[in-house]
Every structure is written in structure tokens, then in C-alpha cells.
Chimera marker file (.cmm) of the C-alpha trace (Angstrom):
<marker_set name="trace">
<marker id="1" x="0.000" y="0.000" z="0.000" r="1" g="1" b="0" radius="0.5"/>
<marker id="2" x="1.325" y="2.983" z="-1.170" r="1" g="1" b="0" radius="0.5"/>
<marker id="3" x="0.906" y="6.892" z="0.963" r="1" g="1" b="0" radius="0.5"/>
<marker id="4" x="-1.240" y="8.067" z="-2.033" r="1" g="1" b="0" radius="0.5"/>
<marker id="5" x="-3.627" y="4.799" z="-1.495" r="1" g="1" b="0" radius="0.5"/>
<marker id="6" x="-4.261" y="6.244" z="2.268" r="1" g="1" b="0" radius="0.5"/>
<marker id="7" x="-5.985" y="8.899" z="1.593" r="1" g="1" b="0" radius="0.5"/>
<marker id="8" x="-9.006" y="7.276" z="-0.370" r="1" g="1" b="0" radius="0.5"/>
<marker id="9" x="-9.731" y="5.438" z="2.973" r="1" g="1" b="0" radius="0.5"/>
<marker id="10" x="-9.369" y="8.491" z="4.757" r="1" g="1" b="0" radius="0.5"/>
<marker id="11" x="-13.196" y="9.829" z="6.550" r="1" g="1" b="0" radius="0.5"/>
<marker id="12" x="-13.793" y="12.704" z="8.700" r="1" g="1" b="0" radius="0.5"/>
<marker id="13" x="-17.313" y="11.161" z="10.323" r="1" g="1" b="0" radius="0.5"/>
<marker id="14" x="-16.505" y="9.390" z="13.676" r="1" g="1" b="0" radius="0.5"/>
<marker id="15" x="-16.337" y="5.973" z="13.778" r="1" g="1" b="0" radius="0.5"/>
<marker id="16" x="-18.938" y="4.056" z="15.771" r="1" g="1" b="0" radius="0.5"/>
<marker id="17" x="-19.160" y="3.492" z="19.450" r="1" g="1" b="0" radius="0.5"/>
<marker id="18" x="-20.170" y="-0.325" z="18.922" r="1" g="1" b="0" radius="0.5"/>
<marker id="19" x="-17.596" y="-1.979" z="21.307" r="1" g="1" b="0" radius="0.5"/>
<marker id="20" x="-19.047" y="-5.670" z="20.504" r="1" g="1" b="0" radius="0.5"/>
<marker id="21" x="-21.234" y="-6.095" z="23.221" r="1" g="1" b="0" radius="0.5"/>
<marker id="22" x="-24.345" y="-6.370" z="21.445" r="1" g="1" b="0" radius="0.5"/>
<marker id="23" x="-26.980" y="-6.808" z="24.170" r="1" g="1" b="0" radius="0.5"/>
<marker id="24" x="-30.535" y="-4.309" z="24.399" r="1" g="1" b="0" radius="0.5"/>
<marker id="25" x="-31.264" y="-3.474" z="27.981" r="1" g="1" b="0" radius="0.5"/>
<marker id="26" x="-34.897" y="-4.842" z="28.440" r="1" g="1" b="0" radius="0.5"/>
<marker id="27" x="-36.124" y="-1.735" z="30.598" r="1" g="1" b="0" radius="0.5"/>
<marker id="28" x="-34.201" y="0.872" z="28.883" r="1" g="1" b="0" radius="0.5"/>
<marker id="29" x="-33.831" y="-0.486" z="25.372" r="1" g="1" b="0" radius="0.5"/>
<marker id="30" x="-30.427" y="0.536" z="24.833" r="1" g="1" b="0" radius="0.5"/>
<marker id="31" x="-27.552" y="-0.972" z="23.864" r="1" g="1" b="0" radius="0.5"/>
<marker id="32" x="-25.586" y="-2.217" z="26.897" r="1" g="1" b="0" radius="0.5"/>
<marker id="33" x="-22.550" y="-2.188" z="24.858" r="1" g="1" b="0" radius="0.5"/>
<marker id="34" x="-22.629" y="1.851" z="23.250" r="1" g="1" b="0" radius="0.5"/>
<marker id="35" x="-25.566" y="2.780" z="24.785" r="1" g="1" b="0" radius="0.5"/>
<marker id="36" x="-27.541" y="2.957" z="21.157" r="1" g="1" b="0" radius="0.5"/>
<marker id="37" x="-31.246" y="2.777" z="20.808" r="1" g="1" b="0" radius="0.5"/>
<marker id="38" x="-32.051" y="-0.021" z="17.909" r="1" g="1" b="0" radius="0.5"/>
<marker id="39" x="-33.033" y="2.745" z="15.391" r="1" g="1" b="0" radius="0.5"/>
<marker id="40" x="-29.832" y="4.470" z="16.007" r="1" g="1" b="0" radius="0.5"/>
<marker id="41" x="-27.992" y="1.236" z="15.720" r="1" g="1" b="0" radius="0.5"/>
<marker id="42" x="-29.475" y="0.763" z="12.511" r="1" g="1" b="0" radius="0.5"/>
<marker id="43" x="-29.766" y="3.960" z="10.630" r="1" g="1" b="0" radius="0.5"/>
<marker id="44" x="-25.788" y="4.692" z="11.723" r="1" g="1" b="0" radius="0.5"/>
<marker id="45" x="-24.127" y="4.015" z="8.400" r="1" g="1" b="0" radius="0.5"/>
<marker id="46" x="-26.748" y="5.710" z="6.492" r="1" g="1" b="0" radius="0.5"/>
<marker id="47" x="-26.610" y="9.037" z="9.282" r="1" g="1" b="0" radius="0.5"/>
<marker id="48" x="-24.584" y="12.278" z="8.534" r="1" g="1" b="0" radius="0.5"/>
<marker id="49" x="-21.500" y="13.103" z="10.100" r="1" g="1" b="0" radius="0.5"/>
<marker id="50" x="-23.686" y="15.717" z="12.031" r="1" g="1" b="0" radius="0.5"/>
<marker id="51" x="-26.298" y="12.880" z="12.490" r="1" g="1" b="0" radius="0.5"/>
<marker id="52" x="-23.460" y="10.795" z="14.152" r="1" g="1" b="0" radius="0.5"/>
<marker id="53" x="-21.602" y="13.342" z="16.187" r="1" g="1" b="0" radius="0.5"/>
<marker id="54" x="-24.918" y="14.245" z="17.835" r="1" g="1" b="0" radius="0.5"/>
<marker id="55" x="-25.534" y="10.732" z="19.243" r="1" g="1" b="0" radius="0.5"/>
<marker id="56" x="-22.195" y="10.413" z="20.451" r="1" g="1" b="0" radius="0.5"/>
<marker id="57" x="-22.271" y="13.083" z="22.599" r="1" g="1" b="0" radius="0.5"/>
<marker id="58" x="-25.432" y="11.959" z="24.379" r="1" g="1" b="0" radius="0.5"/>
<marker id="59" x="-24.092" y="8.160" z="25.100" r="1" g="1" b="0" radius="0.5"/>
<marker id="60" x="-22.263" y="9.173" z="27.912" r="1" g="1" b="0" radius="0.5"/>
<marker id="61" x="-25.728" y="10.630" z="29.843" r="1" g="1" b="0" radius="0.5"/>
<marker id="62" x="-27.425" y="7.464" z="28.936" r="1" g="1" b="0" radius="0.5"/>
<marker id="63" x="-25.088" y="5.185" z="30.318" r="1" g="1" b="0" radius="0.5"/>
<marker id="64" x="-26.774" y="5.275" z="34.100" r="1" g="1" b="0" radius="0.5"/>
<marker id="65" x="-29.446" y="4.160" z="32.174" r="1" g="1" b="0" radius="0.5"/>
<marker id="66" x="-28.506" y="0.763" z="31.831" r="1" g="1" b="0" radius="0.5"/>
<marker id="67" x="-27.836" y="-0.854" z="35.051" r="1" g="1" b="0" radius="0.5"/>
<marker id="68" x="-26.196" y="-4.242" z="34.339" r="1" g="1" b="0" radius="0.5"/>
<marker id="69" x="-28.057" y="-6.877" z="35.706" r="1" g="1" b="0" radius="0.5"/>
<marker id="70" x="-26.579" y="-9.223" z="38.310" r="1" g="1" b="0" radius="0.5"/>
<marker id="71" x="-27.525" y="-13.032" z="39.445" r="1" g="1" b="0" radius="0.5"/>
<marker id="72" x="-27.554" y="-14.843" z="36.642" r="1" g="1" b="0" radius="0.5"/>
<marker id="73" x="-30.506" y="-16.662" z="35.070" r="1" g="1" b="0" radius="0.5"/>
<marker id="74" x="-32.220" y="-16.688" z="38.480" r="1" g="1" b="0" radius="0.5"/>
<marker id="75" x="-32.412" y="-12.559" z="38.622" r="1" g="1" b="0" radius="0.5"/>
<marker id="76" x="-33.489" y="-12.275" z="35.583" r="1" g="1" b="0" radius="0.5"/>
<marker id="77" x="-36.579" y="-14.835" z="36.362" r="1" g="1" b="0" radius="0.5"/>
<marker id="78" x="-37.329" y="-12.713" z="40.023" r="1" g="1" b="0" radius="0.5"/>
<marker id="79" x="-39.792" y="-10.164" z="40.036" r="1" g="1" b="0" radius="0.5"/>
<marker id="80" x="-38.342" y="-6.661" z="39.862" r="1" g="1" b="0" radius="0.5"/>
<marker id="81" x="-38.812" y="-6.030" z="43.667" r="1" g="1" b="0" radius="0.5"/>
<marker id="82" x="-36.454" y="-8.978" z="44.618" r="1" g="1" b="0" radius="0.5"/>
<marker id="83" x="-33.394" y="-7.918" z="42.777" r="1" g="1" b="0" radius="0.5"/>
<link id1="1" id2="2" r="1" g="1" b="0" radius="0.2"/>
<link id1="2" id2="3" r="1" g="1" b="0" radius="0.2"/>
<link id1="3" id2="4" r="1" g="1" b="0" radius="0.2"/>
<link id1="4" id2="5" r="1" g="1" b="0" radius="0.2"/>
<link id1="5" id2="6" r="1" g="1" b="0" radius="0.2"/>
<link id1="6" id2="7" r="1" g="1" b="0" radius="0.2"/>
<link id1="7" id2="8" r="1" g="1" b="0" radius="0.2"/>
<link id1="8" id2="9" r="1" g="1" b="0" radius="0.2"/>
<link id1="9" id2="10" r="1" g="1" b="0" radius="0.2"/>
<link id1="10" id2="11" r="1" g="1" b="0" radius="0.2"/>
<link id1="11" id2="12" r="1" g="1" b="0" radius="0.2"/>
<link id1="12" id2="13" r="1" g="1" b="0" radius="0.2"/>
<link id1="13" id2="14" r="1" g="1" b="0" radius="0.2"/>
<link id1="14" id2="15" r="1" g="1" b="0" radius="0.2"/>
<link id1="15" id2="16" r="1" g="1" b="0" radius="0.2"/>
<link id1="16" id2="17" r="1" g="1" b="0" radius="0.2"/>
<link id1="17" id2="18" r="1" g="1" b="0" radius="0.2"/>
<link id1="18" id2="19" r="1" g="1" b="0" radius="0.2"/>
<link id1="19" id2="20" r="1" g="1" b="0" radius="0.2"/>
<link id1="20" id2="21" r="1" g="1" b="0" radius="0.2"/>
<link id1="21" id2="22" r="1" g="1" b="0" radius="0.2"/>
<link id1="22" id2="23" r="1" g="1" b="0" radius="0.2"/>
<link id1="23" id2="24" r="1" g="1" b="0" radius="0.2"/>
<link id1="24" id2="25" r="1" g="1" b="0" radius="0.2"/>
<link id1="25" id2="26" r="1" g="1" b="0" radius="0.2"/>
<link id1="26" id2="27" r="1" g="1" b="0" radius="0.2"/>
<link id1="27" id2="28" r="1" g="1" b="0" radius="0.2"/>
<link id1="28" id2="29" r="1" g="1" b="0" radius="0.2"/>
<link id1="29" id2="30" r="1" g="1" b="0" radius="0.2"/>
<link id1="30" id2="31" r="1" g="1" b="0" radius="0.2"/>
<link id1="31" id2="32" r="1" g="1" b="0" radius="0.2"/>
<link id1="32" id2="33" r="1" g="1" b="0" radius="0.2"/>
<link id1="33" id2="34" r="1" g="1" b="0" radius="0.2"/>
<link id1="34" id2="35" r="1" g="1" b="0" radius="0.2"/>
<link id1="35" id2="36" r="1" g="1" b="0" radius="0.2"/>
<link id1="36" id2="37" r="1" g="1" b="0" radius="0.2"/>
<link id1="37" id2="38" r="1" g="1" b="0" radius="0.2"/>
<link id1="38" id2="39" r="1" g="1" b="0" radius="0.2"/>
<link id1="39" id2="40" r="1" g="1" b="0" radius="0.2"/>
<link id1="40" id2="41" r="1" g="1" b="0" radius="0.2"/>
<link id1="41" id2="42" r="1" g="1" b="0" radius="0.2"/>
<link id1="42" id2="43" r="1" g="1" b="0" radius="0.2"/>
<link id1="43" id2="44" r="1" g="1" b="0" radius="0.2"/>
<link id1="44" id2="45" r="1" g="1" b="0" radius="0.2"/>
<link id1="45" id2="46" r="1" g="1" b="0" radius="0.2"/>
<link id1="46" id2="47" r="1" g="1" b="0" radius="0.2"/>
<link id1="47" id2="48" r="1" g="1" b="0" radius="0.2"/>
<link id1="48" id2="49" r="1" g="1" b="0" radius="0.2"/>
<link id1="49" id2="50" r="1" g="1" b="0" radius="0.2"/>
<link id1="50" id2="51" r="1" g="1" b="0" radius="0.2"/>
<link id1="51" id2="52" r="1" g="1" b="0" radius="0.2"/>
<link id1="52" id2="53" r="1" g="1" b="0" radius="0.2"/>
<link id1="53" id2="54" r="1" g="1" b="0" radius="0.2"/>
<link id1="54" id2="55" r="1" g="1" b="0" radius="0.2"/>
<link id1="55" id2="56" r="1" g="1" b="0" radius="0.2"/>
<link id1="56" id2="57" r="1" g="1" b="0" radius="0.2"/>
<link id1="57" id2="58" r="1" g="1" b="0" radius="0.2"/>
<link id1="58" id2="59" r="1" g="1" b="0" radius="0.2"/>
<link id1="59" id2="60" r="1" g="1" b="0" radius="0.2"/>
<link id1="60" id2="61" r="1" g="1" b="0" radius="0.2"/>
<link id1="61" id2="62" r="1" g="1" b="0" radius="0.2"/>
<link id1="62" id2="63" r="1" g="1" b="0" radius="0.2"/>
<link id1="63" id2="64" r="1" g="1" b="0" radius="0.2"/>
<link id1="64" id2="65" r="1" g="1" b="0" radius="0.2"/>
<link id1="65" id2="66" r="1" g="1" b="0" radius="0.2"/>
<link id1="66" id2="67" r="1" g="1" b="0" radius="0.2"/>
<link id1="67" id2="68" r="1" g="1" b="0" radius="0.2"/>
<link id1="68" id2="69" r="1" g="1" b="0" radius="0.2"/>
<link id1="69" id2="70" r="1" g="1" b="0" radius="0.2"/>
<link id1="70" id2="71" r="1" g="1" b="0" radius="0.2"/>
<link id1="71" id2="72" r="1" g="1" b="0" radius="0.2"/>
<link id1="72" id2="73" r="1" g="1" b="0" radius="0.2"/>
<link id1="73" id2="74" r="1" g="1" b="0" radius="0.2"/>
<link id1="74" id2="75" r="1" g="1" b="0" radius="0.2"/>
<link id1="75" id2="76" r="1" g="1" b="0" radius="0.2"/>
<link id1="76" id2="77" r="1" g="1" b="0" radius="0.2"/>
<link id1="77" id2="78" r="1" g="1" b="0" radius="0.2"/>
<link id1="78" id2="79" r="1" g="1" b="0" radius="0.2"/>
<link id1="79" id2="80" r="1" g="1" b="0" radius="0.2"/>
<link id1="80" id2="81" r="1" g="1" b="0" radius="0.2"/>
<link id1="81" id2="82" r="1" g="1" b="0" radius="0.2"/>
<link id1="82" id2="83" r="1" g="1" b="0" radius="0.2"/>
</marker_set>
């Protein structure tokens, strides 16, 4: 590869916040990974740098909003007031 064959790959739009934890929060319905909704998820490649830029500076605020659950397949089975 060749300097002049860098610059074609070369974009200015951030890249995505997808760290390969792919799992939706079932109260929230964000991604527990980037913090995503679905439709964001989905649209992303299709979005405007703009588009992009403006989700990634709410995922940081929405991150509270996915508390990781804890016990296993036994708290996911008890009701909400036992966990």
C-alpha cells in the first residue's frame, strides 16, 4: 500500500461506538454495549456526520441508564422487587 492509497480510505465522520457487546437493555432499550437505541444502531451508516456526532455526545448521559443486571438466570426470572 502505497501513501497516495491512504488517503481514499481516509473519513472525517466518527467511527462508531459499537464496542461488541451487542446486548438491548430490556427496561431501557439501549444498547448495553454503546448505549444505542435499535433505530440508532441501525440507521448509523446511512446518518450524517452531524447525524453521528450528535448521538455520540449523548451516550455518555445514557449510560446510568442501563444498570447491568446481576444473578444470573435466576435474577433475571425474580420479580423486579427482589433484585
Amino acid at each position: 500500500m502505497t501513501d497516495d492509497t491512504a488517503d481514499i480510505w481516509a473519513r472525517d465522520e466518527p467511527e462508531s461506538p459499537c464496542v461488541k457487546i451487542c446486548l438491548v437493555h430490556p427496561d431501557s432499550g439501549l444498547c448495553t454495549g454503546c448505549y444505542r437505541t435499535q433505530d440508532e444502531i441501525a440507521a448509523w451508516g446511512a446518518m450524517t456526520s452531524a447525524e453521528r456526532r450528535a448521538i455520540m455526545l449523548q451516550l455518555a448521559a445514557r449510560k446510568p441508564l442501563v444498570a447491568r443486571r446481576r444473578g444470573g438466570r435466576a435474577g433475571r426470572l425474580a420479580p423486579k422487587d427482589e433484585r
